[in-house]
N, C-alpha and C positions, 0 to 999 in steps of 0.2 A: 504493500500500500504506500509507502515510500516515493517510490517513483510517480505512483498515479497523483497521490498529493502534490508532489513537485509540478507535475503537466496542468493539473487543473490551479495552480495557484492564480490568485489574479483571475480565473474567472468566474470564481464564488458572488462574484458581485453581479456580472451577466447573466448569467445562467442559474435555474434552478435547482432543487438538490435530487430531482429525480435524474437531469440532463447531465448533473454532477458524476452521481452515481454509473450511469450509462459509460461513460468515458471511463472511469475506474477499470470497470469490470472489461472496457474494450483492451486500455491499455496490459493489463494482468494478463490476460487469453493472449495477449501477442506474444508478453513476456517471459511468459511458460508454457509455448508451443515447441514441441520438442525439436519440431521441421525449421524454426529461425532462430534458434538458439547461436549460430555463425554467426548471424547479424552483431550480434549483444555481446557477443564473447570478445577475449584481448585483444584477437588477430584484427580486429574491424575497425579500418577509419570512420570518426562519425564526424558530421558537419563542417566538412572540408570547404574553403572558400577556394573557387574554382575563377578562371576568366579564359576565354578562348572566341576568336573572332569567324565567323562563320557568315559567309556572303556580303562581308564588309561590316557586320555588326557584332559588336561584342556585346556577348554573353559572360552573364557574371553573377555569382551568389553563393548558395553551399550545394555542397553534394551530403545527401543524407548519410549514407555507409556507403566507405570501398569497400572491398575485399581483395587485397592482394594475393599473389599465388604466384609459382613457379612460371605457369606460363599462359594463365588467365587474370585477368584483371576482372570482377564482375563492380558496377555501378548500382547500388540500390536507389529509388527515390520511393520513399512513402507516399501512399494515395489514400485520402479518405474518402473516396465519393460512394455516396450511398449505392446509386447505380457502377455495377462493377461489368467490365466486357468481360467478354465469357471469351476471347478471342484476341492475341495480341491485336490483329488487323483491325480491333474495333475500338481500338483506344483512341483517344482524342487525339486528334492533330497536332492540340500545342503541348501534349505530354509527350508524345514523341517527337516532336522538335527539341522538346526540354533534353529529354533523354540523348537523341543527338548530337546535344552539344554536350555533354556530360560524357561519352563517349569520344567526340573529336576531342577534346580535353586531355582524358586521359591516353588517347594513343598519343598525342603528344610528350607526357612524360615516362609511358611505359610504352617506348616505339617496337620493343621486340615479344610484344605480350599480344595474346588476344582479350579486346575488349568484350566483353558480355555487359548489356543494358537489363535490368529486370525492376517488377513495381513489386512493391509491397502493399494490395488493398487491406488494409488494415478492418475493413466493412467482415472481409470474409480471412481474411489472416491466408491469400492467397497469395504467395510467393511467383509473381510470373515472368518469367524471362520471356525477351524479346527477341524476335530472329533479325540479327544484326541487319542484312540487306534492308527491312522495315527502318530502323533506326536510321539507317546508314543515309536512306533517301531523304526519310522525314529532316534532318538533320539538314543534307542540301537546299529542304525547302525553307531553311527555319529565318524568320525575319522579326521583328519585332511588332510588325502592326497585324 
């Protein structure tokens, strides 16, 4: 309960205690999912601030968790949306833009690694990796407006 106190602090004053609760018990079920346990453990960069320029506009913020590796780099970004794609191809446009640039990013400092992009919907505690050539396009299209 720790952590979930820590995520809901600050918005005990917006939210109610039942909205409160809901958050709690979402963050714990992520926490003690035996399947994202890599996310949360030592080996995991968390909120890396990132900048890399993509069709002449930089892109700039945090990356949720890396995951370094021998000879894979994977990109995590959390997603809360209530509606979850059931299908990498049906994710939004500008999250795989996002994730795009989160991966040209990282091929730039891990140039002999393979990048893997993946979401975390935190709605369903669905861990989903994205098929690079997806990311890779979305990323070419990615602009800021």
């Amino acid at each position: 309960k720790d952590i979930a106190t820590l995520l809901a602090r600050g918005l005990e004053k917006t939210l109610d205690s039942q909205a409160l609760d809901s958050i709690f018990e979402n963050a714990q079920r992520l926490l003690s999912a035996s399947h994202l346990q890599h996310l949360f453990g030592a080996g995991a960069l968390r909120e890396v601030p990132y900048a890399v320029t993509l069709n002449d506009v930089v892109w700039h913020g945090f990356i949720d968790v890396i995951l370094p590796g021998a000879d894979v780099v994977q990109v995590v970004d959390f997603k809360s949306n209530i509606n979850v794609p059931t299908a990498p191809e049906l994710v939004p446009e500008g999250i795989l833009q996002q994730m795009g640039a989160y991966c040209a990013a990282l091929q730039k400092i891990y140039p002999k690694h393979r990048i893997e992009g993946a979401i975390l919907w935190s709605e369903t505690a669905e861990l989903m990796v994205l098929p690079h050539d997806i990311v890779t396009l979305a990323g070419e299209r990615a602009t800021t407006s």
